[in-house]
RODO-2510 file (C-alpha; in nm, 4 decimals, decimal comma):
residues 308
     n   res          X          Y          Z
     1     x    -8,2144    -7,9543    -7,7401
     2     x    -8,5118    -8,1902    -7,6694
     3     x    -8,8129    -8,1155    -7,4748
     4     x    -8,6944    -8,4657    -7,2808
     5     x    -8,3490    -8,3396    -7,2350
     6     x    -8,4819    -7,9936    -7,0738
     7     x    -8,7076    -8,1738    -6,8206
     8     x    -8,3920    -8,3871    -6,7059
     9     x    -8,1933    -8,0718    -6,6961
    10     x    -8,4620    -7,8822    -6,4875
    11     x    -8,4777    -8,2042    -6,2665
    12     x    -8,0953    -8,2141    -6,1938
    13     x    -8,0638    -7,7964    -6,0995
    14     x    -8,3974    -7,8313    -5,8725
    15     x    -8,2666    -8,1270    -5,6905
    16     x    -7,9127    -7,9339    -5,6599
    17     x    -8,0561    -7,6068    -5,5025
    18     x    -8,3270    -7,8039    -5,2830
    19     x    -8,0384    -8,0106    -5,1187
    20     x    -7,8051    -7,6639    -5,0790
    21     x    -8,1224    -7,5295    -4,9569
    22     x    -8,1623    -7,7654    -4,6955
    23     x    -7,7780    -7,8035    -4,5960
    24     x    -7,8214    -7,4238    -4,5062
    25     x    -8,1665    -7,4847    -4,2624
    26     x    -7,9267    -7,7303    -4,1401
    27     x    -7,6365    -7,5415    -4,0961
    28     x    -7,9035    -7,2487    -3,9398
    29     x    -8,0648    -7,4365    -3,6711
    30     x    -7,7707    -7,6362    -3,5887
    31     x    -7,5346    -7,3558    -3,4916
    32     x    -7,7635    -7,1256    -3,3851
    33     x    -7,9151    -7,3542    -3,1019
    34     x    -7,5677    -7,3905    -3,0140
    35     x    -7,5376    -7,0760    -2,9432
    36     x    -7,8618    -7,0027    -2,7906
    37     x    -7,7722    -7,2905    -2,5261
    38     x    -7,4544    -7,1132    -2,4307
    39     x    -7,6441    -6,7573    -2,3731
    40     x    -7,8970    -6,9193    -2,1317
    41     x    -7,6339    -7,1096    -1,9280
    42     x    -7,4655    -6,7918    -1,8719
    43     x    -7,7631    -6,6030    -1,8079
    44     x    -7,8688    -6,9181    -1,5425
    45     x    -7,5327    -6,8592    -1,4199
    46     x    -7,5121    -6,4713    -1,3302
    47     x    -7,9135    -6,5313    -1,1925
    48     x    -7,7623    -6,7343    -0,9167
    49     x    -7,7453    -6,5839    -0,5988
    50     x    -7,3697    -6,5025    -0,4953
    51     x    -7,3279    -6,6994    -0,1009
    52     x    -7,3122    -6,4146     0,2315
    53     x    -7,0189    -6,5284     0,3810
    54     x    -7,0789    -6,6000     0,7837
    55     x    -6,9190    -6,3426     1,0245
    56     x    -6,6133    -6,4492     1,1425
    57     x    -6,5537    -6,5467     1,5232
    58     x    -6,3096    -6,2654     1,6935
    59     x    -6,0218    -6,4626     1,8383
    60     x    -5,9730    -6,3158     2,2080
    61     x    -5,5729    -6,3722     2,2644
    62     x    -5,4993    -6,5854     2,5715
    63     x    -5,3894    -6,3433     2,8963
    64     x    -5,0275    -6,4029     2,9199
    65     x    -4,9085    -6,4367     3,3326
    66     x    -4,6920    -6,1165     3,3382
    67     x    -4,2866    -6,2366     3,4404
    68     x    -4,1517    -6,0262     3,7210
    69     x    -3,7728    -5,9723     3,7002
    70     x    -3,5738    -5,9947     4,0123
    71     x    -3,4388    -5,6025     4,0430
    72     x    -3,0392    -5,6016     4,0729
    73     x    -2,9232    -5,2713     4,2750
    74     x    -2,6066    -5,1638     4,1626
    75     x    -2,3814    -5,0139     4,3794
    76     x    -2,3467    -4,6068     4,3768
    77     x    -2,0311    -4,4964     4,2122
    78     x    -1,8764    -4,2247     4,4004
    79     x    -1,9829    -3,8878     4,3244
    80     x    -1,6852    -3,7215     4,0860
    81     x    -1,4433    -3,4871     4,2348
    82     x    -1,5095    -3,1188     4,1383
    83     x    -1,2135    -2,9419     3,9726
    84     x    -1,0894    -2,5891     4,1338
    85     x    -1,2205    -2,3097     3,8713
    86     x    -0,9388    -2,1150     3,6889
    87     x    -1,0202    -1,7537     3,6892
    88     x    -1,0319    -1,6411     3,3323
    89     x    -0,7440    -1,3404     3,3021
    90     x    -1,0330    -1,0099     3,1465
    91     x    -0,8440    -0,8628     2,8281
    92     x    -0,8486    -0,4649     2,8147
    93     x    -0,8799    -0,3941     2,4993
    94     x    -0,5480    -0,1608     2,3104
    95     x    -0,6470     0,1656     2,1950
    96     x    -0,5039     0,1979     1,8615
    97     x    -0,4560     0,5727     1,7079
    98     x    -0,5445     0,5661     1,3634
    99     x    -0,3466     0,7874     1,1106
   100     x    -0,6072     1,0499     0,9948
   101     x    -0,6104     1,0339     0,5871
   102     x    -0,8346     1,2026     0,4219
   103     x    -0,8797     1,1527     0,0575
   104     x    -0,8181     1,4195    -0,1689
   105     x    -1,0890     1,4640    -0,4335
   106     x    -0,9712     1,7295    -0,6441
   107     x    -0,6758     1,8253    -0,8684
   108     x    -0,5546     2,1953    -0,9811
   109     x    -0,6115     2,1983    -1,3489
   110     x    -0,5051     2,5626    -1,4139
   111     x    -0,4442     2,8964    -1,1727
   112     x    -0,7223     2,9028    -0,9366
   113     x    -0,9373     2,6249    -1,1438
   114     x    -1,0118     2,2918    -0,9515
   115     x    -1,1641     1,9627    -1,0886
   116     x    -1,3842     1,8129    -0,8799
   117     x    -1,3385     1,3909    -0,9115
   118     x    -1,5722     1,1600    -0,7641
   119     x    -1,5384     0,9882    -0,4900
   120     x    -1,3750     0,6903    -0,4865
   121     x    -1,5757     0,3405    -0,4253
   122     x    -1,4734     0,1890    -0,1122
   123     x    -1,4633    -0,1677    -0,3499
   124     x    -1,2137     0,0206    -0,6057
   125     x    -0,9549    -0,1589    -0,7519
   126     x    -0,6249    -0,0941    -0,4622
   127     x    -0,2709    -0,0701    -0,6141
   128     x    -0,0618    -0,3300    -0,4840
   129     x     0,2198    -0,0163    -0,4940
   130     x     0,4006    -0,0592    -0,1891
   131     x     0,3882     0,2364     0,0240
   132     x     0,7197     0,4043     0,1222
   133     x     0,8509     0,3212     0,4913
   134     x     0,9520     0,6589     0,4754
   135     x     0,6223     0,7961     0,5685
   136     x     0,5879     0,6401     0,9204
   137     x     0,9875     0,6219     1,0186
   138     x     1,1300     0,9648     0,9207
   139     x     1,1064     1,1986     1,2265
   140     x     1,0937     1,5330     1,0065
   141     x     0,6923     1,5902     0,9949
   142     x     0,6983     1,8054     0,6635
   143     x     0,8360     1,4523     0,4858
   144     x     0,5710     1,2828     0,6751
   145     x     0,2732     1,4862     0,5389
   146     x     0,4368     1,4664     0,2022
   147     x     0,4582     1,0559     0,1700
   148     x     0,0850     1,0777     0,3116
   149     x     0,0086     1,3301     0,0216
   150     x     0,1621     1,0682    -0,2015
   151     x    -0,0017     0,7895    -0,0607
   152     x    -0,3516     0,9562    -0,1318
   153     x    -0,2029     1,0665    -0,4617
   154     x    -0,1486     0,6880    -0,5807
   155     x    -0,4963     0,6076    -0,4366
   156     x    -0,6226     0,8202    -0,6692
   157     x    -0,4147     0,7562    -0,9396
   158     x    -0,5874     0,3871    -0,9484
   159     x    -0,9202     0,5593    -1,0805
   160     x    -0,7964     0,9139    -1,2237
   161     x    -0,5190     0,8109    -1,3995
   162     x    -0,4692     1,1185    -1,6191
   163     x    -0,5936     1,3755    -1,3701
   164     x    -0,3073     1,3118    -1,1638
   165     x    -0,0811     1,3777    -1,4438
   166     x     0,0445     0,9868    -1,5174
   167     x     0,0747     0,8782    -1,8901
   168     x    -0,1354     0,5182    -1,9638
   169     x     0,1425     0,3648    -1,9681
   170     x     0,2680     0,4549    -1,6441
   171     x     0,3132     0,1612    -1,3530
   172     x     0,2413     0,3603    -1,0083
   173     x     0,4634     0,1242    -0,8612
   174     x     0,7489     0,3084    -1,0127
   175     x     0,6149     0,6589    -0,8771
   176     x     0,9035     0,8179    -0,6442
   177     x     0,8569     1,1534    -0,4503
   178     x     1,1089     1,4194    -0,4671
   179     x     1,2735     1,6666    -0,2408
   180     x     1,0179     1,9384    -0,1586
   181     x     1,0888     2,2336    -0,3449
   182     x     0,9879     2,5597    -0,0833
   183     x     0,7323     2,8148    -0,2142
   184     x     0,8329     3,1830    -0,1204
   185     x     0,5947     3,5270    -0,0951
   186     x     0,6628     3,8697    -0,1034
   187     x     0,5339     4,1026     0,1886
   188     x     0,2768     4,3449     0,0876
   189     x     0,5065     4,6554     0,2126
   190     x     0,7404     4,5418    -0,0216
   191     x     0,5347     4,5007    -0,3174
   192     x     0,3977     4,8456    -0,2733
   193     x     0,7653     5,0127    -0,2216
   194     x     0,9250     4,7953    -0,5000
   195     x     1,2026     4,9729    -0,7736
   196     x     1,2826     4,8757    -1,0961
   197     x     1,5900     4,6887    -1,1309
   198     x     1,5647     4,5791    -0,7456
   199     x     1,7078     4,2290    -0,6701
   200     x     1,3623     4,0440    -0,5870
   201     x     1,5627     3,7668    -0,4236
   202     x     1,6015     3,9471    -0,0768
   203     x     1,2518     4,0139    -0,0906
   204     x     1,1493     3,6159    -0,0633
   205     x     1,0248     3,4704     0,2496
   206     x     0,9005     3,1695     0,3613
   207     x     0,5381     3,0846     0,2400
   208     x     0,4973     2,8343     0,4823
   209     x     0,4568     2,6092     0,1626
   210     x     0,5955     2,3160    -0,0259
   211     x     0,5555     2,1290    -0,3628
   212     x     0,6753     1,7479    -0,3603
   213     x     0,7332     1,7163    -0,7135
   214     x     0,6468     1,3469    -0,8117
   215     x     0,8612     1,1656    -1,0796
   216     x     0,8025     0,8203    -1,3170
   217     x     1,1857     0,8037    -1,4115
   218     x     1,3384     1,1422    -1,5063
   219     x     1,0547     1,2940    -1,5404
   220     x     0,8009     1,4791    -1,3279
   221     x     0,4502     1,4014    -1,3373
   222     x     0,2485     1,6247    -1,1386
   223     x     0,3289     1,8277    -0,7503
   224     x     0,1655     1,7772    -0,4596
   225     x     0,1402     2,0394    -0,1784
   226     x     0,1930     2,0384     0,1732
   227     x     0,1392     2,3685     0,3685
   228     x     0,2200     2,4353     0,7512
   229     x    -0,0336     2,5734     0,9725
   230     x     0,1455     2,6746     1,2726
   231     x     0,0858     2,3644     1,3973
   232     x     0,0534     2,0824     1,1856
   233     x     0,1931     1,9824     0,8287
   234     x    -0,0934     1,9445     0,6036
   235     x    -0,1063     1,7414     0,3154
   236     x    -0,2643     1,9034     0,0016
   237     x    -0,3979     1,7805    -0,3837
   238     x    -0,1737     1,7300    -0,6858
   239     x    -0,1063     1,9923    -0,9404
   240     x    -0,1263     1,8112    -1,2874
   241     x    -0,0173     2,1784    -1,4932
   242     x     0,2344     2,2945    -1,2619
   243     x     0,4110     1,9524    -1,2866
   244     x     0,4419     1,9965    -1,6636
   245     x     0,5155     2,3956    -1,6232
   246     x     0,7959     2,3343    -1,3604
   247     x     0,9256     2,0297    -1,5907
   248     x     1,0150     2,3073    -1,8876
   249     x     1,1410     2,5636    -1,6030
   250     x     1,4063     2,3149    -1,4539
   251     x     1,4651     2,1958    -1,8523
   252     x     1,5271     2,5882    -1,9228
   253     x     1,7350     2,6480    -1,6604
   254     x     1,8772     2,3504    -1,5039
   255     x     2,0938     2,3551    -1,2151
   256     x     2,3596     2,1857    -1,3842
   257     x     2,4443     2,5676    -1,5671
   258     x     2,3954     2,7167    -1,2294
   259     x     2,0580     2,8366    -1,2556
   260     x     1,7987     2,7748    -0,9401
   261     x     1,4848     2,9163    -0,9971
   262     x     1,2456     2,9774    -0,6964
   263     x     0,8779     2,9516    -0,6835
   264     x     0,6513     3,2544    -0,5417
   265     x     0,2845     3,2688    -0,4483
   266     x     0,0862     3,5759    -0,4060
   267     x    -0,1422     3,5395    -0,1148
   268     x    -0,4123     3,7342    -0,2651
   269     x    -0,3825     3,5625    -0,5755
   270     x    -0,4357     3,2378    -0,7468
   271     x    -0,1653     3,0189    -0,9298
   272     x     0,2155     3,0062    -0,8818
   273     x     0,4829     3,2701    -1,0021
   274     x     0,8653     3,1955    -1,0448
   275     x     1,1868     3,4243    -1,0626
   276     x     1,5631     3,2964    -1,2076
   277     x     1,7662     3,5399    -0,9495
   278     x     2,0757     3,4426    -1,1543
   279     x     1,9661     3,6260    -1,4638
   280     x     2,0669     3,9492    -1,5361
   281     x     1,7340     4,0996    -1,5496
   282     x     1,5350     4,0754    -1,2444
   283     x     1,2188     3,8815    -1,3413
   284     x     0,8345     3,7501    -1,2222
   285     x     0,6775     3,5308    -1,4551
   286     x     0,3108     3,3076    -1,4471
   287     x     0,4264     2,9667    -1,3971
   288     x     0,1157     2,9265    -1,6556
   289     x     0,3334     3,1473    -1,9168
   290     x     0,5573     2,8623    -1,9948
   291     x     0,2672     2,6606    -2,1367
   292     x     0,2396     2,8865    -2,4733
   293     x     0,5854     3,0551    -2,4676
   294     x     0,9549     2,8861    -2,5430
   295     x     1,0551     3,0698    -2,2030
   296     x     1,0075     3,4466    -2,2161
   297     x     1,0319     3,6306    -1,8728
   298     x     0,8079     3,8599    -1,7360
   299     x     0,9598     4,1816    -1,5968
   300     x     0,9736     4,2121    -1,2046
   301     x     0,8917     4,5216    -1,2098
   302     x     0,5854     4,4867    -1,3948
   303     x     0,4205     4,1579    -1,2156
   304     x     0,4960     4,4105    -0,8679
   305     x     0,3174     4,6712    -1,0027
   306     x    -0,0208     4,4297    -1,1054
   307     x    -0,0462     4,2905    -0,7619
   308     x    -0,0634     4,6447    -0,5767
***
């Protein structure tokens, strides 16, 4: 290239920046006065003082001429007509007599052995077994304290199922009470004074005692006692064992074949004894004895002699 050439070159690029140079002082001053003219007019603006605005005038309201209303009188109605009082007929109250039940809270488990059961909650399930009739209509008292001794027996039944002697299967509602059987004792003179080979039938008396055998069916679930006080009949707990021990008695010797056997007490002794006066041999045997044996007999002569 040419020293001439150069110097033209050199001539064209510093007259290109210089005018870009200037179009930016331009550019600079131009828009930036611009906007230095807009911050002082606001700033003129907000240094202006802001008008008080004059108090306003109250407004008193104009006194209105109050409007008197001519007063109508109405007539007085009559004054109403009082009605005669009705005397109010008093109610004496009618004394009721309740039927004194107590529950029965324990169960014979074995001769002279109780079981004590808890006492029922008053919110305990209730059987919806309908009680017999029998216990408030029949005149004979002794049946009376026996359907009340059932009646507590089915109350209990609803929470001590198996005490009572009832299978889990067992619906109450089918539970029946049999005749009472009568429970007989022998005097002590006669006990003391008693022979060998002596009838012990003539020797029975009255123990002032009875056992309501209870059945589901055929078969007998437990007894319930009811003794008499020279008063009153009193009903008594349920006797689970001597249900199942009188169950094999009457299955050993049934009435059907002529056989009746009777049920003895000893006063000074626990449990129940029976005899079968139709046997040959005159026997006494533990009404417990028929729970391990297939029906052996005690001798007579040998149950008088233990209870002297």
């Amino acid at each position: 290239m040419s020293r001439k050439k150069f110097y033209v070159l050199m001539a064209v690029l510093t007259v290109v920046f210089g005018g870009c140079y200037w179009f930016y002082l331009h550019q600079l001053t131009h828009v930036g006065g611009l906007r230095a003219q807009r911050i002082f007019s606001e700033l003129s603006l907000a240094s202006r003082s802001t008008p008080i605005a004059a108090p306003a005038t109250p407004v008193v309201p104009a006194l209105k001429t109050p409007v008197v209303s001519p007063v109508v009188q109405t007539p007085a109605l009559p004054a109403p007509v009082a009605k005669p009082a009705i005397p109010q007929t008093e109610a004496f109250p009618v004394a009721v007599k309740p039927v004194a039940a107590a529950p029965v809270n324990r169960v014979i488990v074995g001769k002279g052995i109780y079981m004590q059961l808890p006492p029922l909650a008053a919110s305990a399930q209730k059987s919806t077994l309908q009680r017999q009739t029998q216990a408030f209509t029949d005149p004979n008292p002794l049946l009376q304290a026996g359907n009340l001794a059932f009646a507590n027996l089915i109350d209990m039944a609803n929470s001590h199922l198996d005490a009572c002697g009832f299978l889990p299967d067992d619906i109450l509602q089918n539970a029946r009470l049999g005749d009472p059987i009568p429970v007989y004792q022998i005097a002590a003179a006669d006990r003391a004074h008693y022979q060998a080979g002596q009838p012990v039938k003539p020797l029975l008396k009255p123990a002032e005692r009875w056992m309501f055998p209870v059945f589901i069916g055929p078969q007998i679930r437990c007894m319930i006692q009811v003794t008499h006080t020279g008063h009153n009949y009193v009903p008594g707990g349920p006797s689970k064992i001597l249900g199942v021990t009188w169950s094999k008695i009457l299955e050993k010797w049934p009435a059907a074949e002529g056989f009746h056997p009777q049920l003895i007490v000893n006063p000074e002794m626990p449990g129940y004894y029976f005899s079968v006066p139709e046997l040959a041999e005159q026997n006494i045997t533990d009404t417990d004895q028929m729970i391990y044996s297939s029906g052996e007999l005690s001798p007579a002569a040998v149950i008088m002699a233990s209870w002297r």
